[in-house]
N, C-alpha and C positions, 0 to 999 in steps of 0.2 A: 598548574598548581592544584594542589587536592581539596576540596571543598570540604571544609569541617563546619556544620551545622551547631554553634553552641548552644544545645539545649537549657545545660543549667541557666545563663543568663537570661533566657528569654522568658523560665519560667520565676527569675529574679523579676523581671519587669511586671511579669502579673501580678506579683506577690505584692510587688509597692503599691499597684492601683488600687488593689483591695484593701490594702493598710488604709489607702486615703477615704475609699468609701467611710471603712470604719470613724479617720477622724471626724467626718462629714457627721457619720450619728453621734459621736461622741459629742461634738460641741453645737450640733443645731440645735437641741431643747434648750441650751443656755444661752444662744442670741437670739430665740425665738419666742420668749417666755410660756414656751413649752409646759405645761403642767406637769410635776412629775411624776403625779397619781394617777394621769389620764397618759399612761404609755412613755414619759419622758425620761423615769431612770431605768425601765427596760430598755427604754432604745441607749440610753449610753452604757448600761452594764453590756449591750450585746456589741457594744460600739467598740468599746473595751477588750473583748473576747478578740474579739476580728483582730482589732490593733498589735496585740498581740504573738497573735498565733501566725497576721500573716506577716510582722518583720520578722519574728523569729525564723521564719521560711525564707523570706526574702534574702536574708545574711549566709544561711547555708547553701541556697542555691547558686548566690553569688561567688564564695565564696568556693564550691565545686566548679564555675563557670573558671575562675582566675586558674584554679588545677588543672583544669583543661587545656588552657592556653599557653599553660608553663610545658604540659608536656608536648604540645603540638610544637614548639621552640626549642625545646631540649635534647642538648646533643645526647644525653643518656636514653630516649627512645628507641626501642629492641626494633622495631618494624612503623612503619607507614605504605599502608597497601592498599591498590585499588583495583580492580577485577573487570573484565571484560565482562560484555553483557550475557553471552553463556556463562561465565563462570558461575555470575551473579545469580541468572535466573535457577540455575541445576539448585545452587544453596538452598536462596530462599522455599524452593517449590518444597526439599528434603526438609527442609526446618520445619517448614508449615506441618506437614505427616506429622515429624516427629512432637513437635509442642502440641498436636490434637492429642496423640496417644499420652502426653505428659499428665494433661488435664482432664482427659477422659480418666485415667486412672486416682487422680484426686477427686471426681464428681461420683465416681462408683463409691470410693472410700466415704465422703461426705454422703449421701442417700444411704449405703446399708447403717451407719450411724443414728440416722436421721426414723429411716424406718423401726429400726430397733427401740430408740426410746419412744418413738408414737404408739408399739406395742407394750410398752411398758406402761406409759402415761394410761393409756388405754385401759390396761387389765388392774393396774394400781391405787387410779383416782377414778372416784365418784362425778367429777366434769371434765374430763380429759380433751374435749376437745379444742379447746386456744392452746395446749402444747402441742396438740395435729397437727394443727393448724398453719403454727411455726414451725414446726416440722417438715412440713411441707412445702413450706415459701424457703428455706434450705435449702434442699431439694429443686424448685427453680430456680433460685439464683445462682446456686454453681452450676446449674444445666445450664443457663443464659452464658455466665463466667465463662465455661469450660467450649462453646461454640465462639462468643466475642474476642475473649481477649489474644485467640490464638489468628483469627480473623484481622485485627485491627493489627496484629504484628504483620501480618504477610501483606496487608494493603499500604503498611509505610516504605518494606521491603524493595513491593513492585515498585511504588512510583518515584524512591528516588534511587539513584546508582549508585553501588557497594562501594564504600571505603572504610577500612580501616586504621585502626591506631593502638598499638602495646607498649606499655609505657609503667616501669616501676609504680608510677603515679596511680595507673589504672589503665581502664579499656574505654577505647570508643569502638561502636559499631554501628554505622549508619545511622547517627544523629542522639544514640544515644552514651552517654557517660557513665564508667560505673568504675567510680573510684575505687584508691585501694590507700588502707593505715587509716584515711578520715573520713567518715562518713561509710565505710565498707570496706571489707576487705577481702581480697584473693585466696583461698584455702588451700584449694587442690590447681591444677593443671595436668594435662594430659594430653599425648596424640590419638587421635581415634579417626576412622574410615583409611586404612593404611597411608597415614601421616599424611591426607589429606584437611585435617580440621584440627584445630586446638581448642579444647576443651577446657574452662572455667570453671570453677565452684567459687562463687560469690555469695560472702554472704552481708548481711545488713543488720543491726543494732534494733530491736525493735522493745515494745510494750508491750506483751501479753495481758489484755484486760485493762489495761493502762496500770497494771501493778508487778508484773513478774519481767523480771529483766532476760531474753532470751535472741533471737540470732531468724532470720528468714534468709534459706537460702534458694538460690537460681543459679540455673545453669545457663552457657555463656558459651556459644560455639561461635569459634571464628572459623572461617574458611583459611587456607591456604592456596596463594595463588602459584600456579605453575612456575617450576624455578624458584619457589622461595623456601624447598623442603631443609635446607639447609639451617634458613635463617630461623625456621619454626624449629627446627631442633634445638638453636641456639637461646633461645626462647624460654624452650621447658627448662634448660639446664639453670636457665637463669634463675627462673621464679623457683624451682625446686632448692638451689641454694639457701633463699631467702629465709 
């Protein structure tokens, strides 16, 4: 039997524990006759903060954990796949290339940006150096970003074994979930490396600034395993009706 890692749950159970810290500050200044001018309604407005922000997390990761598990039972699932440890290792090693070069090309994008207004701040204002400044912590943190986060994908890659899951629902790939209709949805699809991989364009519901309502997309390769070029045809036809 296939081992399905369910991530959304687990990061459900984090979310509660934090929720409880929160109640913890919420209500220790009131059984502790806390002063609330010496720190007591900061710590419950921040008690507050937490409380909410981490059930509201808690309900939707739960709530993507139950999606997962519906489609890992569901007879309308297009594929359930799992890969030999060459298959596996050819992927992940081609992924890792490919998501450096993804990120590299966002961190070149983010620096000539970055550079450009520090020339600007520079020749325009009279103290320009705290927008350099930031200008330049930019500048390192998408260099950090652009080596870690393609790093951290290939070291979860290596150490556990490749499975798959396609599923109207969404996608799993090696422990992670990425819904489709709630919380995210499926765009594009496509075969690509001569119908050895299917090809994702997911995207996500986000907040620009925490005021402009706008979409984060990622892409989403699955492998295809030997003998399944059929069933990954059957695949694209599907979502492409959609």
């Amino acid at each position: 039997m296939k081992e399905y890692r369910n991530g959304p749950k687990k990061w459900a159970k984090f979310c509660l524990f934090v929720t409880l810290i929160g109640l913890i500050m919420i209500f220790y200044p009131l059984y502790s006759d806390m002063n609330g001018f010496n720190g007591g309604f900061a710590l419950i407005f921040g008690g507050v903060i937490v409380t909410l922000s981490f059930i509201i997390s808690a309900l939707v990761f739960f709530v993507q954990g139950l999606s997962l598990d519906k489609a890992i039972e569901s007879s309308e699932t297009l594929a359930k796949w799992s890969y030999s440890k060459d298959e596996w290792k050819e992927y992940y090693e081609v992924e890792y290339l490919r998501d450096k070069k993804d990120k590299r090309i966002i961190f070149y994008i983010a620096s000539g940006f970055s550079i450009f207004f520090a020339f600007f701040f520079l020749l325009r204002t009279k103290e320009p150096w705290g927008a350099i400044y930031a200008c330049f912590g930019i500048i390192l943190l998408t260099g950090f970003l652009q080596w870690f986060t393609p790093w951290l994908t290939y070291r979860r890659n290596k150490k556990y074994s490749g499975v798959a899951l396609i599923s109207p629902n969404g996608i799993y790939l090696n422990g992670i979930w990425y819904p489709n209709k709630r919380f995210g949805r499926i765009e594009e699809v496509d075969l690509i490396d001569k119908d050895k991989t299917l090809k994702f364009k997911w995207s996500q519901f986000t907040m620009f600034g925490g005021k402009i309502p706008g979409k984060n997309y990622f892409t989403i390769r699955v492998p295809v395993p030997e003998g399944e070029e059929k069933t990954a045809q059957k695949i694209l036809e599907s979502f492409s009706a959609l």
